[in-house]
C-alpha positions in Angstrom: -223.0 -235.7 19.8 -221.6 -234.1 22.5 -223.6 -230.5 23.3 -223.5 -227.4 25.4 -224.3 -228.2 28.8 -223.3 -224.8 30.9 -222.6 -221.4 30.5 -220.3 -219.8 33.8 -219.8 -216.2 33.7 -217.6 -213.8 36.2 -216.7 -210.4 37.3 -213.1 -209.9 37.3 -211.2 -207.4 37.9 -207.5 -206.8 38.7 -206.4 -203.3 40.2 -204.3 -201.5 37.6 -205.2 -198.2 38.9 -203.0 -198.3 42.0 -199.9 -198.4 40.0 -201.2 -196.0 37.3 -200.5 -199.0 34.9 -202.9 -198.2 31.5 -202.9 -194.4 32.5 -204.0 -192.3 29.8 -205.3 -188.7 29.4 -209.3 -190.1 29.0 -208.9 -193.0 31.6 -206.4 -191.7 34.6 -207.5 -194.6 37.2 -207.7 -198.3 35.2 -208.8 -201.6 37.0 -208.1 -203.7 33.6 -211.0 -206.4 34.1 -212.8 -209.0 31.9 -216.4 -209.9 31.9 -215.0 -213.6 31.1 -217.3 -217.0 30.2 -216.4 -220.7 30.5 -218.4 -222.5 28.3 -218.9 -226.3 29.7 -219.8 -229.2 27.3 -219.8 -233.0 28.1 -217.4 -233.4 25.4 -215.8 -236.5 26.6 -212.3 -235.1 26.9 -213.2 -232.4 28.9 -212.8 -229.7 26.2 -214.3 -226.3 27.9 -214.3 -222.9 25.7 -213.1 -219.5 27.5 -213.9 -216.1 26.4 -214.3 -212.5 27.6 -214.9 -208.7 26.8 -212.1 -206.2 28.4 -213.5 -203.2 30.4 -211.7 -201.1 32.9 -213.5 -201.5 36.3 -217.3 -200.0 36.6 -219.5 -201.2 34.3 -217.7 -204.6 34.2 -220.8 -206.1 35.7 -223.4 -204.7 33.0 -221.1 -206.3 30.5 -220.8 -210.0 32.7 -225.1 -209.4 32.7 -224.8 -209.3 29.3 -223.2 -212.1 28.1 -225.4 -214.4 30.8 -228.2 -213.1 29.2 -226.8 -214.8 25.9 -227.0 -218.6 28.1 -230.7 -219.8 26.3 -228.9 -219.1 23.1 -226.3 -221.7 23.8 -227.4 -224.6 26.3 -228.1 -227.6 24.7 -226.5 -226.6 21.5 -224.1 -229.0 19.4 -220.5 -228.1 20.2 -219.8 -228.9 16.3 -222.4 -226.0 15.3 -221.3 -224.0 12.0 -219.9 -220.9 13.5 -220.6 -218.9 10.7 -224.4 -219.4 11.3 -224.3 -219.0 15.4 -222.9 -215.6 14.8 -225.7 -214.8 12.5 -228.3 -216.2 14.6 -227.1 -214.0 18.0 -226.1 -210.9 15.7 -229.4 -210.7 13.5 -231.5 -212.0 16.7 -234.1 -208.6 16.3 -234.6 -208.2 20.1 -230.7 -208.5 20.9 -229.9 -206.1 17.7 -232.7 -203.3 18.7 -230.0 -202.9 22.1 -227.3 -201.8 18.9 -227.7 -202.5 16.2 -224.2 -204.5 16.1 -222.7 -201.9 18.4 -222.0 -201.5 22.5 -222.4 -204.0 25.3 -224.7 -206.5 23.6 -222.6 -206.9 20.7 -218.9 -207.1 23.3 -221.1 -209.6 25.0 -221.8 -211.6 21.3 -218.1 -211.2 20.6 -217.1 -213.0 23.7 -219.2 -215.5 23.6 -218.3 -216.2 19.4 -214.4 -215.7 21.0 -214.9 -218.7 23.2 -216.4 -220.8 20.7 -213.8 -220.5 18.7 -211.7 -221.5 21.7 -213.7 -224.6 22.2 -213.0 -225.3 18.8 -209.3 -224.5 18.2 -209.2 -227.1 21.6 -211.2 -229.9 20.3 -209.4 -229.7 16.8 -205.7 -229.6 18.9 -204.5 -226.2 17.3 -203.8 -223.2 18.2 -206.4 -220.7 17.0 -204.2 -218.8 14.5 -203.4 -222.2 12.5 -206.7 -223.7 13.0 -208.1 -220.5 10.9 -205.0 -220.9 8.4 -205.6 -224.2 7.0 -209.5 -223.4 6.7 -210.6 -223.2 3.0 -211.3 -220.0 1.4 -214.8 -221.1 1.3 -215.0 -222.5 4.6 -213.6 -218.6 5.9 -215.9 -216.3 3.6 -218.6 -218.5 5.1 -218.2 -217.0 8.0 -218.3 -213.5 7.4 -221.3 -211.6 7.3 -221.1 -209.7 4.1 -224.4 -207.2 4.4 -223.5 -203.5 4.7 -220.0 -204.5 3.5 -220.6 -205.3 -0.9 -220.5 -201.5 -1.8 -216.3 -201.8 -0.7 -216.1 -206.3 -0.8 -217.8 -208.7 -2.0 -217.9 -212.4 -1.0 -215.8 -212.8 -4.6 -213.3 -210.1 -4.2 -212.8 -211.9 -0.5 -212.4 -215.4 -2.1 -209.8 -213.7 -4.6 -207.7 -212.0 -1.8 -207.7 -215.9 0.5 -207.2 -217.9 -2.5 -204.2 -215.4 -3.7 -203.0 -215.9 0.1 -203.1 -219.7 -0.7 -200.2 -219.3 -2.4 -196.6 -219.5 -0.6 -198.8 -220.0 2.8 -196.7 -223.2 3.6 -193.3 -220.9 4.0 -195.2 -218.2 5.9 -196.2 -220.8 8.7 -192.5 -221.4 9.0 -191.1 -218.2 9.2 -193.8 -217.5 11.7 -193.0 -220.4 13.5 -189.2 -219.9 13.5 -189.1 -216.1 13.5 -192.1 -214.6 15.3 -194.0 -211.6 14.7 -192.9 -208.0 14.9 -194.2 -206.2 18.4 -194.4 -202.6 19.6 -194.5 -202.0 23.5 -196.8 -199.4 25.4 -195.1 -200.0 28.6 -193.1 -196.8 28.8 -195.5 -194.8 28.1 -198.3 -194.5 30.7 -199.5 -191.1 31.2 -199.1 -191.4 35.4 -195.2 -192.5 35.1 -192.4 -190.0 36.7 -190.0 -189.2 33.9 -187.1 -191.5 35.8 -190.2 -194.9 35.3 -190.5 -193.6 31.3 -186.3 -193.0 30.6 -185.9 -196.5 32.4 -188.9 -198.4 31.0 -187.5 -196.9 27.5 -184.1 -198.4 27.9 -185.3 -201.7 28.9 -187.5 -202.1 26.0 -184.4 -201.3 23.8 -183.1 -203.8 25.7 -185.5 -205.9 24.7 -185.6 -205.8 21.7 -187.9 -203.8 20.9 -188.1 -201.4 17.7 -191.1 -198.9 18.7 -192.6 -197.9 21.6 -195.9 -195.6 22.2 -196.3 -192.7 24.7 -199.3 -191.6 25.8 -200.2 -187.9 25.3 -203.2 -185.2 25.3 -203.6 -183.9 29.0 -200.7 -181.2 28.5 -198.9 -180.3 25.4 -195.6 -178.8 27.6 -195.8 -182.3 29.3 -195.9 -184.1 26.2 -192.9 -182.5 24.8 -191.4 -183.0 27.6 -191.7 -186.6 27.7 -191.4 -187.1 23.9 -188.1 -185.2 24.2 -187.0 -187.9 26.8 -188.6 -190.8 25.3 -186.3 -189.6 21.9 -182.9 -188.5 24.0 -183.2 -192.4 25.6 -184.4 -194.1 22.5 -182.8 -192.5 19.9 -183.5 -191.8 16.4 -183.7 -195.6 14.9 -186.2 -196.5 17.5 -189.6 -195.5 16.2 -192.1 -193.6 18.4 -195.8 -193.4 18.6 -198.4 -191.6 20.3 -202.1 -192.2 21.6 -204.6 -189.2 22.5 -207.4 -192.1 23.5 -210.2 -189.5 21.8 -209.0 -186.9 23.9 -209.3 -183.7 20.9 -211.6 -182.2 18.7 -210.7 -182.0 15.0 -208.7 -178.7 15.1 -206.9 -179.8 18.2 -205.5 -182.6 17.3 -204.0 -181.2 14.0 -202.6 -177.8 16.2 -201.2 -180.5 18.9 -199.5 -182.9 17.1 -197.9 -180.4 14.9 -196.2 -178.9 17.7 -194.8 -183.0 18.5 -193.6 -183.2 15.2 -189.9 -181.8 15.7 -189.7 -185.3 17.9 -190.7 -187.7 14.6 -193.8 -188.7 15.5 -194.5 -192.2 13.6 -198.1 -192.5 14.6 -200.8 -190.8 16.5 -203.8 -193.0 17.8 -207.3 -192.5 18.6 -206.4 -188.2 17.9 -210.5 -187.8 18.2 -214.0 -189.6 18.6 -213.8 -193.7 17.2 -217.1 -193.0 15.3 -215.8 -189.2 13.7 -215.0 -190.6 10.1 -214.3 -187.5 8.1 -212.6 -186.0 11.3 -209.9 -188.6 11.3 -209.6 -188.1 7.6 -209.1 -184.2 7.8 -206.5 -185.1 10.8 -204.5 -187.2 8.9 -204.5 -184.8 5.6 -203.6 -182.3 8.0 -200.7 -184.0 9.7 -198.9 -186.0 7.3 -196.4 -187.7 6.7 -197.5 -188.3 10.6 -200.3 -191.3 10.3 -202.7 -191.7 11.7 -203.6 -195.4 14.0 -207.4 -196.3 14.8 -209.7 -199.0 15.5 -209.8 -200.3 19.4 -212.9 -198.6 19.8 -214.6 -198.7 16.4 -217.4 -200.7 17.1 -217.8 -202.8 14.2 -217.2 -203.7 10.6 -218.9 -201.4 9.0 -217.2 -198.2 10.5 -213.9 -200.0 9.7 -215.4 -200.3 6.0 -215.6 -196.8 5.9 -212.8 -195.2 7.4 -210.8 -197.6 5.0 -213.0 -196.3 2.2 -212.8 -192.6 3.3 -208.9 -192.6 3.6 -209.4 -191.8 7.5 -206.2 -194.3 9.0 -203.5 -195.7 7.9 -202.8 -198.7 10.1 -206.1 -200.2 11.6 -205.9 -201.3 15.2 -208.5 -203.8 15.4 -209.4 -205.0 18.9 -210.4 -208.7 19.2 -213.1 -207.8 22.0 -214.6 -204.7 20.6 -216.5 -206.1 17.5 -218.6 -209.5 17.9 -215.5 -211.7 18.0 -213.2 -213.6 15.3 -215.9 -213.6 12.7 -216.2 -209.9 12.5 -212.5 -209.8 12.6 -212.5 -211.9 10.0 -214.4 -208.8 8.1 -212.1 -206.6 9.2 -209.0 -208.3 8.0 -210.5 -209.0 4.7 -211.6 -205.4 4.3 -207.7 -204.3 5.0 -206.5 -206.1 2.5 -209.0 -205.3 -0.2 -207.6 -201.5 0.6 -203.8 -202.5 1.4 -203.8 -200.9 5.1 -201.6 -202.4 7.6 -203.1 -204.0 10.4 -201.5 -203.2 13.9 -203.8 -204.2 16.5 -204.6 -203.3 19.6 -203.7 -205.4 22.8 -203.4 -203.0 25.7 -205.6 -204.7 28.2 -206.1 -207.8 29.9 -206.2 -210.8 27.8 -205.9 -208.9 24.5 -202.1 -209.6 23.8 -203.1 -213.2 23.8 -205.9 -213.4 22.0 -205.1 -210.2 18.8 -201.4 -212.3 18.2 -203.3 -214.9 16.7 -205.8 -212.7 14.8 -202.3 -211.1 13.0 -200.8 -214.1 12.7 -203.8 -215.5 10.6 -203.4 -212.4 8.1 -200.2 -212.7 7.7 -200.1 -216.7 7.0 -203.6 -216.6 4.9 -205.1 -213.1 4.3 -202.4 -210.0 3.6 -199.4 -212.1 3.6 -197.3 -209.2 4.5 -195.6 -208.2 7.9 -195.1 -204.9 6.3 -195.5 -201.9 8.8 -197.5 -204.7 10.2 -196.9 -204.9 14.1 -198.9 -206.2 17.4 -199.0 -203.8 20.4 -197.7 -205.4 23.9 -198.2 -204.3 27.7 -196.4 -206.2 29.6 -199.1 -206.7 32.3 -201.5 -209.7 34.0 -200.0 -212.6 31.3 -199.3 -214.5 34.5 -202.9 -215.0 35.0 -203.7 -216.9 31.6 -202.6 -220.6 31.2 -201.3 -219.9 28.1 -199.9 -216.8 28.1 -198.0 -214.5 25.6 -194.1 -215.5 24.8 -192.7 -212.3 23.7 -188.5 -212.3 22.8 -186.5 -210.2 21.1 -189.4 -207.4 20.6 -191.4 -209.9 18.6 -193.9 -212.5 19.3 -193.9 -216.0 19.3 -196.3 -218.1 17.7 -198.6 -220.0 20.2 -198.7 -224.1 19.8 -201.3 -225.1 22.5 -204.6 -225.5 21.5 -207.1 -222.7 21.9 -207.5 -218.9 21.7 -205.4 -218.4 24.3 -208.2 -217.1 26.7 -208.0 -219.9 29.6 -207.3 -217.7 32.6 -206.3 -219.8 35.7 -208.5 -221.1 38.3 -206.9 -219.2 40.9 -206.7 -215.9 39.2 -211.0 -216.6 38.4 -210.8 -217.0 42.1 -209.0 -214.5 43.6 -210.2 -211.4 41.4 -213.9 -212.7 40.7 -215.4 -209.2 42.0 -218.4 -211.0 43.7 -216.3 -212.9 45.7 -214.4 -209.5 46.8 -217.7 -207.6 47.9 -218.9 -211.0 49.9 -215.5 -210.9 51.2 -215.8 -207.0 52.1 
């Protein structure tokens, strides 16, 4: 029985801000950085499990404590451990929980700890993450998910109805998936710190490549903003769809006065218009705006929010983040809960690491869970892939399915080494 033997952590970051690369109008100066983990086993083919939780630079160290605090947890435990019970076990733990409960740095550090053993186990089984979870039973997934706080909007039957439902025509879905890909948006453009030449060029490329929305940043000036939409919709033109992203920038009656005045530039979405946690604020926006929806979810801090925004009517495409919550199990949740209430899920992946690990989050749904690529669509920045062994393939403005084993988390040993932050301050 091979077991746990090591837990490694490190403090990377890579320096974003110089560029103004992930520039919005809540976070001008980015470093996008992991607190990443390499699990070590002495499984005998060497199989190791990689994981992380995105920051943006300071702090990225309290998050790296965090998940090293979670090492007695894991040493010596069997690699083949249910998965469904280790997440319990760290998330119900009542000294970790008191730090939340289930929300904040404890439970990032839970999610990328569950994140990487799910990557030792895609690994070990020889399939990519996405498929792994796609030819699991419908008992074997509702297993996994932890359904307290959750039966008052799905219960562990309605969930087995949904995946058993998605059993059905699963077979063709792989293959289109395979063949054809899966739709992307791209957030490239649309950086709050790029001149207007950077945004009218980055916009043609991206038509260029294939790509059938892109997302601007906005909320630090509303004359700016419609200056920069008007370009972004002069370059793109009006087949190309646009969206926006305040990053919780407004209060309630803000956000409805500001997008309004974006609307003669046909605004497809607007994300993140106020606070992550404001439930009934994001449901007056979005009565207030439409037909403009409204996008949320990288920052909602676990399932049970996302229960009841869905419940409240507050988004209408749910941007689940796969290192916000406590890793794939609680995604898991969150996918199940989207299509008990038939909202699109569009996540987010505008960070380091999170294009490659969300892609096979969506591409699970669509092969067992919602079954739809309706209004259904992956965010991409096309930033730091060239860091991960297995990184994104993006063509035509849609993803590619991944084939290599794993979650797609393995960053390379020279990256870990050139931007472990500890290394940099010893070298300084």
């Amino acid at each position: 029985m091979s077991v746990i033997t090591a837990i490694e952590t490190y403090d990377i970051r890579f320096p974003t801000s110089l560029e103004r690369d992930g520039s919005d109008a809540m976070n001008p100066d980015p470093d996008y950085s992991a607190a990443y983990l390499v699990i070590r086993t002495d499984d005998p083919d060497g199989h190791e499990g990689h994981g992380f939780a995105f920051t943006i630079g300071r702090g990225n160290d309290v998050q790296t404590a965090a998940i090293a605090a979670l090492k007695p947890y894991l040493v010596g435990r069997p690699v083949d451990d249910d998965l469904g019970a280790v997440w319990r076990e760290l998330v119900h733990d009542s000294q970790l929980r008191w730090l939340g409960p289930e929300k904040g740095v404890m439970h990032m550090a839970i999610g990328a700890v569950i994140n990487a053993l799910w990557d030792l186990k895609a690994k070990r089984a020889g399939l990519p993450l996405w498929r792994l979870l796609s030819e699991m039973s419908p008992e074997q997934i509702v297993d996994l998910v932890d359904f307290r706080y959750l039966t008052d909007a799905l219960t562990r039957e309605e969930a087995l109805t949904i995946l058993r439902t998605g059993r059905t025509g699963r077979e063709d879905r792989t293959s289109d998936l395979v063949r054809n890909g899966y739709p992307a948006y791209t957030t490239s453009p649309g950086w709050l710190g790029y001149d207007d030449d950077k945004l009218r060029r980055l916009c043609k490329e991206a038509i260029d490549q294939g790509f059938r929305q892109i997302k601007l940043k906005v909320g630090a000036d509303l004359e700016d903003d419609k200056r920069r939409l008007r370009i972004a919709r002069e370059t793109c033109g009006p087949e190309i769809r646009i969206a926006v992203d305040a990053n919780q920038r407004w209060d309630v009656p803000d956000a409805i006065a500001w997008i309004r005045e974006l609307t003669p530039y046909d605004i497809w979405w607007v994300e993140e218009p106020t606070s992550p946690d404001d439930i009934l604020g994001h449901r007056a926006i979005a009565e207030a705006i439409a037909p403009i929806t409204v996008a949320t979810g990288e920052h909602v801090q676990n399932r049970i929010v996302f229960k009841q925004m869905l419940q409240a009517g507050s988004l209408h495409h749910l941007q689940l983040d796969a290192a916000r919550v406590a890793g794939v199990n609680e995604n898991i949740a969150i996918l199940l809960l989207a299509a008990k209430f038939g909202v699109p899920v569009c996540p987010h992946a505008g960070g380091v690491g999170l294009c490659e690990l969300v892609q096979h989050l969506s591409m699970f749904d669509y092969v067992a869970v919602s079954g739809s690529m309706q209004d259904r669509i992956i965010e991409y920045v096309d930033h730091l892939h060239e860091h991960f062994v297995d990184p994104v393939v993006v063509h035509q403005g849609r993803y590619r399915a991944p084939a290599a084993p794993g979650f797609s988390s393995t960053m390379k040993p020279s990256s870990l080494a050139e931007h472990r932050m500890d290394d940099a301050i010893n070298r300084a």
